[in-house]
Residue, then its C-alpha position, 0 to 999 in steps of 0.5 A: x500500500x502506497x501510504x505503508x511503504x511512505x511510512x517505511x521510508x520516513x522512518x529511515x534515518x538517510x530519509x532524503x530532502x528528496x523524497x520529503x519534497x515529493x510527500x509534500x507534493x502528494x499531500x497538497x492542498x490548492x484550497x489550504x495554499x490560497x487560505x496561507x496566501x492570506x496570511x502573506x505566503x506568497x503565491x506559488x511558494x506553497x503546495x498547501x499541506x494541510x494541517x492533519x497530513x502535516x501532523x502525520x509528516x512530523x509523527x513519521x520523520x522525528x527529530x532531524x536536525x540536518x534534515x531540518x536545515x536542507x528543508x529550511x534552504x528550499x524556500x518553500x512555505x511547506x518545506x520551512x513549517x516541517x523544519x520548524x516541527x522537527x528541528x532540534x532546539x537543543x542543536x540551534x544556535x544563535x546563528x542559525x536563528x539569526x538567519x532564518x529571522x532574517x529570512x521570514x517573508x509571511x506572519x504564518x513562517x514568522x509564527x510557527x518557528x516562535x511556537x514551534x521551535x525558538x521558544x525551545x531554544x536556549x537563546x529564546x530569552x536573549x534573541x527576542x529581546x535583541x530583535x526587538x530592536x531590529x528595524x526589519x518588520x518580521x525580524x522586530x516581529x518575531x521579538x514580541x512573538x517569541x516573548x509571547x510564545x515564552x509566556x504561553x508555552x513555558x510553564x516553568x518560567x518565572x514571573x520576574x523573568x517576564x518583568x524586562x519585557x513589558x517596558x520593552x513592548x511598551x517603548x517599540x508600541x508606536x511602530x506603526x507597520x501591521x505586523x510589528x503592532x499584531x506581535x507587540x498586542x499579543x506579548x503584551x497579553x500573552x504575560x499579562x495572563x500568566x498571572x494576576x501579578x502579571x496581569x495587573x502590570x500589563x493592563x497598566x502598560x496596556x491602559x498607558x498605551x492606550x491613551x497615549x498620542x501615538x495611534x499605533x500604541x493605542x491599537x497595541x494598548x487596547x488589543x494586549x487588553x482584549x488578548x489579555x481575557x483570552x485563556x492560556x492556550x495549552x503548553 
């Protein structure tokens, strides 16, 4: 049977880019390509394997840091999602974060590899922090979304550690691009429901941006507030 023997093949460890390609391939979607398309993937840089079959993919391959890098290096939408579900945290580097942010091109590959991977990484604590202060819309993005992915999917982390973030939102809050003010709104709320120490320190952030002179931190302060009553997804 043809899906027994792709199994057989996905639980070889020489598994090659290859033959991950033509899986992808197989597996897409037209209708899920045009619904990522509106999430900034760009048309044609996607064969649309839906969610459920990609889950299966990842179940099939495993952990595979190298191959991770060569899926990451084809530029496809498809191919960079997989590499962020089976990449290796403990074998990233700063390096290697570094480069990937500097090549996100859509809020959907910006997103999975803060909630997927970066989080994981020993350098999540640093490099969210230092790309906040990048002037590239999905590197600065990526900073609030991996302050956010910090606060909703380590449990362990302490309160304090989450304290040096919320000043940080709140200075960058007047950036005005779409996609840096999404990111800013959900960090800021995303800590802000850990907690109610948290929280009470976020509203107040929220409230101030809220009714500052900047539109842009007025929509950061009132979003962060709606995110705020939204519950703690999963770990």
């Amino acid at each position: 049977h043809p899906e027994t023997r792709a199994r057989e093949i996905f639980r070889r460890k020489d598994v090659t880019l290859e033959e991950v390609l033509k899986r992808l391939r197989q597996e897409g979607d037209p209708k899920h390509a045009l619904a990522l398309e509106k999430l900034g993937v760009k048309p044609r840089a996607s064969y649309g394997v839906p969610p459920v079959k990609m889950k299966k993919i990842v179940a099939e391959i495993g952990r595979d840091h190298r191959l991770a890098q060569e899926l990451w290096g084809t530029g496809l939408y498809d191919a960079r999602l997989l590499a962020s579900l089976i990449d290796e945290p403990e074998k990233v580097t700063k390096v290697q974060m570094d480069r990937w942010a500097r090549q996100f091109d859509s809020q959907a590959i910006c997103d999975n590899c803060c909630f997927n991977l970066f989080h994981a990484t020993q350098f999540a604590w640093g490099r969210c922090v230092v790309w906040t202060d990048r002037k590239e819309e999905f590197v600065k993005k990526a900073g609030f979304t991996l302050m956010g992915a910090l606060a909703d999917f380590e449990p362990k982390a302490e309160d304090t550690q989450f304290h040096r973030f919320i000043p940080i939102i709140e200075r960058c809050g007047n950036d005005d691009r779409p996609q840096v003010k999404k990111s800013a709104a959900y960090a800021l709320g995303a800590i802000g429901r850990r907690s109610p120490a948290l929280k009470k320190m976020c509203a107040e952030a929220a409230e101030r941006m809220a009714e500052s002179a900047s539109k842009a931190a007025q929509t950061v302060g009132k979003d962060a507030l709606k995110e705020m009553a939204k519950p703690r997804p999963k770990a």
